[in-house]
MARTIRO-457932 format. One line per 3 residues: number of its first residue (from 0); for each residue x, y, z of N, C-alpha, C. Coordinates in Angstrom, 2 decimals. Example, Ala and Ser with C-alpha at 12.3 -4.5 7.8 and 13.67 -1.06 7.14 Angstrom:
BEGIN
0> 13.19:-5.69:7.80:12.30:-4.50:7.80:13.20:-3.30:7.80  12.85:-2.25:7.08:13.67:-1.06:7.14:12.90:0.03:7.87
***
This chain:
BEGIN
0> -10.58:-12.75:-18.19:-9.45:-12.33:-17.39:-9.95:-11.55:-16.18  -9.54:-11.93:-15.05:-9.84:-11.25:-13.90:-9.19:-9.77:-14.19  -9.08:-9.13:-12.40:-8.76:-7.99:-11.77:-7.35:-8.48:-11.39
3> -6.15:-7.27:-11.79:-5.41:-7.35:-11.14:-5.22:-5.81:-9.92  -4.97:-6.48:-8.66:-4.67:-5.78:-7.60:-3.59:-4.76:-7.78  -3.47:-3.37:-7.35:-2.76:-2.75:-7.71:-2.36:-2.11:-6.50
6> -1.56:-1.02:-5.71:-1.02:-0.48:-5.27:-1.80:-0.64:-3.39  -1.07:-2.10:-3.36:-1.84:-1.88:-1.86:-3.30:-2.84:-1.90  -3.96:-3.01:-2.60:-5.24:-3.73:-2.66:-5.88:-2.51:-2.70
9> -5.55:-1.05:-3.01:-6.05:0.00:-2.90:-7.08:0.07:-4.19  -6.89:-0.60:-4.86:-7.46:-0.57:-6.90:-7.02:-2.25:-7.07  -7.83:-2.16:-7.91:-7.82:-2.94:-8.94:-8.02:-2.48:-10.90
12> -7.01:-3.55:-11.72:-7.56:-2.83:-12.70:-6.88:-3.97:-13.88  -8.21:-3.84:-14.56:-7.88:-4.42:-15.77:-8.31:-4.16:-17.61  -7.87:-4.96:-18.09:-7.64:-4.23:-19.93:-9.16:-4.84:-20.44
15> -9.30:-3.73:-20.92:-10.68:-3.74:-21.24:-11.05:-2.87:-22.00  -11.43:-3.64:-23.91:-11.79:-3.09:-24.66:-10.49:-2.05:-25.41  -9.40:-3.07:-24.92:-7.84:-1.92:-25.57:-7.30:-1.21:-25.13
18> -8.19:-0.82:-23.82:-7.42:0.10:-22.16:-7.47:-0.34:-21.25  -6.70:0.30:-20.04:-6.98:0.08:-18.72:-8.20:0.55:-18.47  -8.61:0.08:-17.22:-10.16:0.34:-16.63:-9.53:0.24:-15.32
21> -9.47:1.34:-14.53:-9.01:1.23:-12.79:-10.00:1.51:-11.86  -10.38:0.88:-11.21:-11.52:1.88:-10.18:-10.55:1.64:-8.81  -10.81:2.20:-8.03:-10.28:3.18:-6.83:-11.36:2.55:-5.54
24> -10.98:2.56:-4.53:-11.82:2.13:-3.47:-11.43:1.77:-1.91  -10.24:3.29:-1.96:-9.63:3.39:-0.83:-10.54:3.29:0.72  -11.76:4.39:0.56:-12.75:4.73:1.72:-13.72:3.73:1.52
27> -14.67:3.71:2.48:-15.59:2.99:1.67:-16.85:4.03:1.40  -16.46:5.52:1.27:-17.06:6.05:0.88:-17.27:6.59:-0.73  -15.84:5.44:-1.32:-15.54:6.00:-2.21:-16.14:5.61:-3.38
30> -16.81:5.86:-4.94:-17.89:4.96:-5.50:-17.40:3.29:-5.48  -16.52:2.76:-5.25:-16.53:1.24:-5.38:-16.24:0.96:-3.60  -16.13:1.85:-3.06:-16.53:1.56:-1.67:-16.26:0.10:-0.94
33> -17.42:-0.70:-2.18:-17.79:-2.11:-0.96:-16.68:-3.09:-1.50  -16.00:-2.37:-1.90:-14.23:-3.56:-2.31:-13.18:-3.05:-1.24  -14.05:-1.91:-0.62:-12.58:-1.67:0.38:-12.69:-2.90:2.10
36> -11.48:-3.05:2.66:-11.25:-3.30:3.79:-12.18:-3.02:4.83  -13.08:-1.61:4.67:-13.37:-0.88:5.49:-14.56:-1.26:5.73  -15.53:-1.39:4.36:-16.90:-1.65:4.26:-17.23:-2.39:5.33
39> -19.18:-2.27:5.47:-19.30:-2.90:6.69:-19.88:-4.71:6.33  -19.18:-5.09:5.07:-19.56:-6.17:4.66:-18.81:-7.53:5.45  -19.50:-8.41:6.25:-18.31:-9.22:6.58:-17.89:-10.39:6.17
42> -17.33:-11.15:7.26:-16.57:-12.28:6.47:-16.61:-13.17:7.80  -17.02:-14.85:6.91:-16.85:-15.44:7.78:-15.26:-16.57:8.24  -14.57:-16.45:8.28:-13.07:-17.46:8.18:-13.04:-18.17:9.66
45> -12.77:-19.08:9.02:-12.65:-20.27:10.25:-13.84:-20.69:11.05  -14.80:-20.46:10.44:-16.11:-20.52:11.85:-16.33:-18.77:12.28  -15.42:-18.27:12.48:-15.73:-17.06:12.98:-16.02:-15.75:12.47
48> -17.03:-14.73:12.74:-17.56:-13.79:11.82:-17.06:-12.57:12.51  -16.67:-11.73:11.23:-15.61:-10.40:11.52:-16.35:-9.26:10.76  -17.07:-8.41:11.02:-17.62:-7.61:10.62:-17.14:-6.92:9.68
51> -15.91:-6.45:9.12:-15.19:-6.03:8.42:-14.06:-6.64:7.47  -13.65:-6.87:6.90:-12.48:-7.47:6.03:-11.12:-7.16:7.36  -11.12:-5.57:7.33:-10.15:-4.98:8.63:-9.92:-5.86:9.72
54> -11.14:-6.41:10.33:-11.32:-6.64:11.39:-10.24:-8.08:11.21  -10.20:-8.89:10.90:-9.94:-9.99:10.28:-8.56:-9.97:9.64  -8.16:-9.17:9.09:-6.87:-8.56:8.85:-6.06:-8.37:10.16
57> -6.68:-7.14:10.86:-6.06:-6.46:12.04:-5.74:-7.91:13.17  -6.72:-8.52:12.79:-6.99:-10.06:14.24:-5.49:-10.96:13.73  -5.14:-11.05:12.75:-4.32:-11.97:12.07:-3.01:-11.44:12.66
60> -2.85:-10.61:13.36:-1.29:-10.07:13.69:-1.24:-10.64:15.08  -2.14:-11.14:15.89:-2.27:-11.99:17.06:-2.52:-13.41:17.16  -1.84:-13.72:17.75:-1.47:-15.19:18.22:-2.35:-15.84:19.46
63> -2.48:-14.64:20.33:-3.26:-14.82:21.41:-4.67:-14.49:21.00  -5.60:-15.05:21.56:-7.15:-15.60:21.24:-7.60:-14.10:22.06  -7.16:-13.94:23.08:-8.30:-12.71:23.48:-7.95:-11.03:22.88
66> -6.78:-11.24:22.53:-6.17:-10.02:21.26:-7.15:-10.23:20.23  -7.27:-11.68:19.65:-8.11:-11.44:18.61:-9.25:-10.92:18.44  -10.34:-11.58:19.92:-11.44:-11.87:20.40:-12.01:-10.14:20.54
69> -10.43:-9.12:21.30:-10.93:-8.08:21.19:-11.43:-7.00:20.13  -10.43:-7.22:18.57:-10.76:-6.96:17.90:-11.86:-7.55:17.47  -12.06:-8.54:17.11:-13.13:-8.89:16.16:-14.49:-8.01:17.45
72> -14.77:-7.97:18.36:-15.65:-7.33:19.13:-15.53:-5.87:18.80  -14.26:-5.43:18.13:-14.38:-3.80:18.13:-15.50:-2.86:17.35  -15.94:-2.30:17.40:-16.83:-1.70:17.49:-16.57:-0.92:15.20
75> -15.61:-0.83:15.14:-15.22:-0.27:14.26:-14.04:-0.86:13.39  -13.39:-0.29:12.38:-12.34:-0.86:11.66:-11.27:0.11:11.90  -11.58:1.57:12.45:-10.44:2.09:13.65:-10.39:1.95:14.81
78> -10.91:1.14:15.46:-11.17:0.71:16.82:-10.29:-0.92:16.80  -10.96:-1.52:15.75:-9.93:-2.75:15.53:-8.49:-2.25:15.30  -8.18:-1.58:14.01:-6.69:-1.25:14.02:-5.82:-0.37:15.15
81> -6.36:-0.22:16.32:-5.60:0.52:17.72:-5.29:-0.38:18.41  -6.37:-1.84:18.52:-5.92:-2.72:19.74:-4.81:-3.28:19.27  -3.54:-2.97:20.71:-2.24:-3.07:20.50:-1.75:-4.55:21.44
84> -1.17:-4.35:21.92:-0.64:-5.79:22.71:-1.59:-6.05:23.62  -2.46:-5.12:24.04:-3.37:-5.54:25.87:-4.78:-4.92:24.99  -5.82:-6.22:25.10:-7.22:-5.87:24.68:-7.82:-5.09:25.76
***
């Protein structure tokens, strides 16, 4: 049995051994860290590589190519989530 996602993609957690088992991994400072959004692990979708899970997330709310183009170039995963209508 897998992970089920819990509050947000914030946790995951599953039954194990007759209990829950939750780990946490809001920051990616946090010990499961490299399951968050934030980590600097990336991803490749469509051909194109996004340094962050965020990045790739944040790009998906644009339609226009150089909105996207600016995020995925952002420097950060709070730098991606600011670019607003004008890159």
């Amino acid at each position: 049995m897998g992970w089920t996602s819990l509050a947000l993609g914030l946790c995951w957690q599953r039954y194990i051994a007759g209990k829950f088992v939750t780990i946490y991994f809001y920051t990616k400072l946090d010990k499961y860290g490299d399951f968050s959004n934030f980590s600097k692990h990336g991803v490749e979708m469509d051909g194109v590589w996004f340094i962050t899970v965020e990045h790739y997330f944040q790009a998906q709310k644009f339609e226009n190519n150089d909105h996207r183009e600016a995020i995925r170039n952002s420097y950060n995963s709070k730098q991606a989530a600011g670019v607003r209508s004008k890159p």
